[in-house]
N, C-alpha and C positions, 0 to 999 in steps of 0.2 A: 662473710657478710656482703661481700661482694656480688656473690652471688645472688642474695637475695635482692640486691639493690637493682639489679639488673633484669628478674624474673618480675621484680615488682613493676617495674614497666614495659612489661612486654605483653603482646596481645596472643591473650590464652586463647582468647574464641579461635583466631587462627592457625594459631601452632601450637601443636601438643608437645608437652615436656617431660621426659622422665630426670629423677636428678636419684644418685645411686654414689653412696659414702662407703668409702673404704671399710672404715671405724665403725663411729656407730653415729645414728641419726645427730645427738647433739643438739644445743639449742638452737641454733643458726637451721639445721633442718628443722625443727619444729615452727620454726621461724615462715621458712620458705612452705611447711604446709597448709597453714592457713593463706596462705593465698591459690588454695586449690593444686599444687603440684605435687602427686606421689614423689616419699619418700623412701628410697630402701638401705637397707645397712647389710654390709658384709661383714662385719665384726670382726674385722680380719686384725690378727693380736701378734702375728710374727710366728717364723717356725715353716714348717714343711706342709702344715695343714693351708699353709695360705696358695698351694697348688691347686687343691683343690677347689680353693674362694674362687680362683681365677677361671674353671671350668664352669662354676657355678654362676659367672660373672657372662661368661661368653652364651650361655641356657637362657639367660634374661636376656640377653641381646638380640638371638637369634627369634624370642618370641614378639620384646614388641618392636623388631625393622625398625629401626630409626633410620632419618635419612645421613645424618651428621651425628659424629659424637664428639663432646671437646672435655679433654682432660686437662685439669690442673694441679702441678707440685710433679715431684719427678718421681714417685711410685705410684701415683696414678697415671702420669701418662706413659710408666714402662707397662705397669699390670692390664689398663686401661686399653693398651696397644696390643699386647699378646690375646686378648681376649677379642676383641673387635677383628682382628687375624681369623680368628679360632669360628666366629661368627658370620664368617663370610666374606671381611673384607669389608667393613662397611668404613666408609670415610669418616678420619679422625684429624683433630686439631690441637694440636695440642700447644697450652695455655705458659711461657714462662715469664716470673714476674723477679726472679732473683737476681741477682748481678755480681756476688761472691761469694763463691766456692773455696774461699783460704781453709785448708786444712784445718788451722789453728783455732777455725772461730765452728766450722760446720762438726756436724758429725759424722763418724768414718762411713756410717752406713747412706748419709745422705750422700756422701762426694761418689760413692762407689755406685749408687745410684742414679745419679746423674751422667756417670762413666759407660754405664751400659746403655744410657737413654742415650748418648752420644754413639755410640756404636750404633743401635736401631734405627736411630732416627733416620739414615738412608733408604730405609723399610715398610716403617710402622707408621709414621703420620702419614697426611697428605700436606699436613700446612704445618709449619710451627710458627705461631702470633707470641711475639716480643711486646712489652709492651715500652722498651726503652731503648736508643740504641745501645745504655750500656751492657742489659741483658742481652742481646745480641751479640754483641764484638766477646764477652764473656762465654759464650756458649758453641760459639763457632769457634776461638783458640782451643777448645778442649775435644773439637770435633765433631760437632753437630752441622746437619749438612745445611750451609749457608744457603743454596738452594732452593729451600722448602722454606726459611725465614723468610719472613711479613712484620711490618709494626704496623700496632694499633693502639698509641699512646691509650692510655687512662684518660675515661672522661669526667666531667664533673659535673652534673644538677646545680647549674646557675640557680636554677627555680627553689630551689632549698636549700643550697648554700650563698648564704647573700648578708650584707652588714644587716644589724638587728638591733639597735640599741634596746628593745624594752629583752631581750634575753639578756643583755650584758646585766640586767637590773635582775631579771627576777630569776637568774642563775646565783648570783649575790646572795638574793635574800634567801633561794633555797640552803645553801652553804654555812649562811648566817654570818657571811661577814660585809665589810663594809663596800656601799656603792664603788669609790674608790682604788677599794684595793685591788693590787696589780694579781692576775690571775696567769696562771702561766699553766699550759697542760701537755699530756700527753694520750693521745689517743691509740690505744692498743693489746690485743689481747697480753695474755702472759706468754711467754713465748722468751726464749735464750735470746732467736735471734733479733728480738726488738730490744732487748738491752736495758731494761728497767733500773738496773742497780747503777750502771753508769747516767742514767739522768741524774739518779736520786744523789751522789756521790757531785752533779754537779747541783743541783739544789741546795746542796749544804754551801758550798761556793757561793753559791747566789747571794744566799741568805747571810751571808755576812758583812754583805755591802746591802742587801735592801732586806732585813729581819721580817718586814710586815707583808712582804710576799708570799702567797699563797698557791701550792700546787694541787692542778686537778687532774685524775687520774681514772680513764674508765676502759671498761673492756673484759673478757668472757677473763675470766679469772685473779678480775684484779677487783679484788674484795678484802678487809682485815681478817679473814678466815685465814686467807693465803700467808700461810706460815712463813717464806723462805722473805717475799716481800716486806711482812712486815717488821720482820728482825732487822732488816736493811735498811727501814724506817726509820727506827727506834735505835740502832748504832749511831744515826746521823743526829737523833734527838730533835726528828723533824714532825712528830706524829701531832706537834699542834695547827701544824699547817700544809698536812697532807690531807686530800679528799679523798678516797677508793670508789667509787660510784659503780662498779659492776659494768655489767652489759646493758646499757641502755639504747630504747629506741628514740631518742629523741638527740642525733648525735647533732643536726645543723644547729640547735638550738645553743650546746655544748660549746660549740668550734666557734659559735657566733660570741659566746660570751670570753673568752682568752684572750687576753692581751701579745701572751705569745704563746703561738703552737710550735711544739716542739715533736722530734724523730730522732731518737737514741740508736735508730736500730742499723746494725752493719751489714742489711744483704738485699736494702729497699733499690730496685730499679728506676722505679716510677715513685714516691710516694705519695699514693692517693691522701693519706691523712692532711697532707702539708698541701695538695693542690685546693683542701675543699679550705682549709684554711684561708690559703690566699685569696681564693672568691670571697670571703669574708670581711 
């Protein structure tokens, strides 16, 4: 969503933009093509055939020249990099937003990912933008070339994130509970590394010092469809004051109505969720 937050203010007339998904387009791409920017997918699923994605990847580069390419997460900006290589050598940027890599908590194939991005990265980028210095001092102990590091904190849309009393109201009444009640949320897809089940496990905590407190919960997967979530719900016997609200576009409105915003997740550098909060 980041992305699109960012394409959403940028000037098309002047700079043209291609934006190119590992996976597959997703709503977040559907998202970003109504505002006029081609979207493509590589459907790239794991396995040996993803060699080939990546020739496939370097053929779309070499036709539409771009001037700059910037990658983000650590198998786009290895794949991302070998194909821009492969392309001519076009200048690349690549994107880190993590700041832990514990074994315990990642998965083998992201750490060993990250492992080789560290290897290349004397190579393959031209820039690598941090967007914290913990990402930084994290990514340089495991050997990424301090060198080519850059920070560019995370910014925040004062303009849209801002106090709002008539959202704290009519977030309420969509919810259907009272003016008063304390709302407390979490903004964030489904994702291990955001750590849902450790909010919810401290929700139940909460909730035994303030019962009439209500949690709001949105984001690309976080729906009562979501089977693993809502078992986790429902062990806690919290499903009368959990909200799921999905992926919405109306997040300043969301952030404006919480009493508290809250971030479960163990691998956030910067978190943007909690800075738009704060402007809040």
């Amino acid at each position: 969503m980041v992305l699109y937050k960012l394409l959403s203010v940028t000037d098309l007339t002047t700079n043209t933009v291609d934006v190119i998904s590992l996976t597959d387009i997703g709503s977040t791409g559907k998202k970003i093509e109504t505002l006029g920017v081609p979207v493509r997918a590589l459907n790239m699923r794991g396995g040996i055939g993803n060699l080939l994605l990546v020739l496939k990847l370097a053929t779309w580069l070499k036709r539409s020249k771009p001037d700059i390419i910037q990658t983000w997460m650590y198998h786009a900006d290895l794949l991302g990099g070998i194909a821009a290589k492969f392309a001519g050598g076009i200048p690349l940027a690549w994107g880190i937003h993590n700041s832990n890599l514990n074994p315990a908590l990642s998965k083998r194939s992201t750490i060993w990912t990250a492992k080789l991005c560290a290897m290349f990265s004397h190579w393959l980028p031209s820039k690598i933008v941090c967007v914290s210095d913990g990402a930084r001092n994290a990514h340089e102990a495991i050997g990424y070339s301090a060198e080519k590091m850059t920070l560019i904190p995370n910014g925040i849309d004062t303009a849209a994130f801002k106090p709002n009393r008539d959202c704290r109201i009519s977030v309420r009444q969509e919810l259907g509970i009272g003016r008063n009640t304390i709302l407390i949320g979490l903004i964030a897809r489904f994702d291990p590394q955001k750590d849902h089940h450790s909010f919810i496990k401290a929700a139940k905590l909460l909730s035994s010092f303030y019962p009439k407190a209500h949690f709001l919960l949105c984001g690309d997967g976080i729906d009562w469809e979501n089977e693993n979530l809502v078992s986790w719900i429902d062990n806690e016997g919290l499903r009368r004051c959990f909200h799921l609200l999905g992926l919405r576009d109306d997040i300043p409105r969301l952030t404006a109505a919480l009493d508290i915003a809250s971030s479960s997740s163990f691998g956030e550098s910067f978190s943007l969720t909690l800075g738009e909060a704060m402007a809040c």
